[in-house]
N, C-alpha and C positions, 0 to 999 in steps of 0.2 A: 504494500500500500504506500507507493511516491506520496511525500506530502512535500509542499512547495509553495515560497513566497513569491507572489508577482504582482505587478502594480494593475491598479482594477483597469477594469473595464466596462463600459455601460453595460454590457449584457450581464453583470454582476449585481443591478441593481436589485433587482427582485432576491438575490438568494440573500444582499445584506439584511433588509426587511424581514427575510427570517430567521437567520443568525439573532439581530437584536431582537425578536420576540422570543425566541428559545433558549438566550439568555437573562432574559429583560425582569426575573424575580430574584435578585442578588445574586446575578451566575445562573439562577437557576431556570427553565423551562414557565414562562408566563403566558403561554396559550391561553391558558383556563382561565386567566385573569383577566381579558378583553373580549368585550364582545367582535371590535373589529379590529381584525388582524395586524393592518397597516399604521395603527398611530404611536407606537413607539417608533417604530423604520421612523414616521414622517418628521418626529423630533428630534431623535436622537442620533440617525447614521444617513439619510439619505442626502438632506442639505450638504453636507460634506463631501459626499461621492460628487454630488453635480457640480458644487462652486468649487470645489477646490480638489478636483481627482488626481492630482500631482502627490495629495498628500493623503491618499489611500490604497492602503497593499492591502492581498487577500490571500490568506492561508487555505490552500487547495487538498485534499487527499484525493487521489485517484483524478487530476482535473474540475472537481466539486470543491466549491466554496468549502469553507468550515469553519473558518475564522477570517479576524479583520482589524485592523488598526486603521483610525481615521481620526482626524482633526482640522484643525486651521495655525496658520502660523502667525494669526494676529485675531483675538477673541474679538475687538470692539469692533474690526471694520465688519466679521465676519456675522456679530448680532445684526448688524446695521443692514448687511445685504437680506440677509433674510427675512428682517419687517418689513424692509421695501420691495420682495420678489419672489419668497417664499412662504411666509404668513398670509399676505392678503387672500390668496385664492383658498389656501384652507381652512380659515374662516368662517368663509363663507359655505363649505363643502360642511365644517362641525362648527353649528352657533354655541352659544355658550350655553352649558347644561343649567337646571333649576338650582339654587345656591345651595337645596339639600343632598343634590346627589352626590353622594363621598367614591360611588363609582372608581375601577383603576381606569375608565375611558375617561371619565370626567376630570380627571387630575390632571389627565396628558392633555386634553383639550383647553383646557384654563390655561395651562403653560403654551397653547400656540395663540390665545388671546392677550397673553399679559406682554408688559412690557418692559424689557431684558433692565438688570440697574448694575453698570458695571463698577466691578468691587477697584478700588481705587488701589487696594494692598498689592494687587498681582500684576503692577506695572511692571516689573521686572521679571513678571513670567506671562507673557503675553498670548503663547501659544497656547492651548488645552486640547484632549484627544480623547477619542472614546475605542477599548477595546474588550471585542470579545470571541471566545471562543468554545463551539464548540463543545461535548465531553469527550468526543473522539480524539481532537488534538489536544487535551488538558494535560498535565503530567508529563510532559516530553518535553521540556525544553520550547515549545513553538512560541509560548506567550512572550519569552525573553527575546527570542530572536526577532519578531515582529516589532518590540519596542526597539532593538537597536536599528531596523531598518528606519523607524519611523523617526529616532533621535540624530541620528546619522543624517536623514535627507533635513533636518529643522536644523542642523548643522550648519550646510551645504548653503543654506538660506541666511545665514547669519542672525539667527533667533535667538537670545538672548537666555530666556527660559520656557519652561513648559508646566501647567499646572492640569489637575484634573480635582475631579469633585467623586468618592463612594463613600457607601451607605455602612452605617458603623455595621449592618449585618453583613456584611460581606467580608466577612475576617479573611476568609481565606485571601481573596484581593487586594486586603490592606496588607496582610504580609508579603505579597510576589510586589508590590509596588516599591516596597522599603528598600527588598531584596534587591529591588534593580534601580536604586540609587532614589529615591524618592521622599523628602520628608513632607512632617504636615508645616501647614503652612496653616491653618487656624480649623477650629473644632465647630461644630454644627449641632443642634438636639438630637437629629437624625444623620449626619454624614462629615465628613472630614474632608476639606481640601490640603492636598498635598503637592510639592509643586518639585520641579530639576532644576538649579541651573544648568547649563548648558556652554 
């Protein structure tokens, strides 16, 4: 079973949308928790394939997706294209749910209605990335390797730092992020931002 990094390609879109829903419960399988399939893809991996596919690789077993490292190499210009080119139309597609529905659809949809407030501390980590993988490639080495393609090319770019944002449940995450050079950079109710220099 060949596994292999290579940088995406449009016809990739559809299988990151289900990477990030089959990891989308702390790591874990969140099918069960949305009624529609596509609204973590639409938040959390797909704006990044489309604006910025330079800065997305996809971990393959047998030629099949299975994982993926994605980001941007400048957080505020990249909130900013997405209010003006990728929020509007979805929107419109999910209005805003009744203010009681605690819903996991309605959470994701209020975050494509709200309005980004950027944290002024992470000026020296400008860049942030979202990765997941798979259970098939867990455990081998694939997740380290993925993050040095992706620190490697934010290198190349002259980016300063890098920061990300997980969920205090996601232990096991917080330790592979430490592990590959990562600290926190400030504490959350629910999640921790951690950030690289670079």
């Amino acid at each position: 079973m060949p596994i292999t990094i290579r940088p995406y390609h449009p016809s990739d879109l559809y299988a990151l949308y289900q990477i990030c829903l089959r990891t989308g419960a702390h790591g874990a399988d969140a099918s069960h928790l949305y009624r529609d399939p596509e609204l973590l893809g639409h938040y959390y991996a797909a704006p990044y394939a489309v604006f910025e596919p330079d800065l997305c690789f996809v971990l393959t077993s047998d030629g099949a997706p299975c994982g993926y490292v994605l980001g941007t190499r400048d957080s505020a210009a990249f909130h900013a294209r997405c209010a003006a080119e990728w929020f509007p139309i979805l929107r419109q597609r999910y209005p805003l749910p009744d203010p009681g529905d605690e819903s996991a659809d309605a959470q994701i949809i209020r975050l494509l209605h709200g309005e980004h407030q950027e944290d002024t501390s992470l000026a020296d980590y400008p860049a942030h990335l979202h990765i997941d993988l798979l259970p098939i490639a867990q455990g081998h080495g694939w997740g380290r390797a993925l993050m040095v393609v992706f620190l490697e090319r934010l290198r190349e770019l002259g980016v300063p730092g890098v920061h990300l944002g997980v969920s205090r449940l996601n232990q096991s995450a917080i330790g592979f992020y430490e592990r590959v050079g990562f600290h926190t950079l400030s504490q959350h109710e629910t999640w921790l931002s951690l950030g690289m220099r670079l």
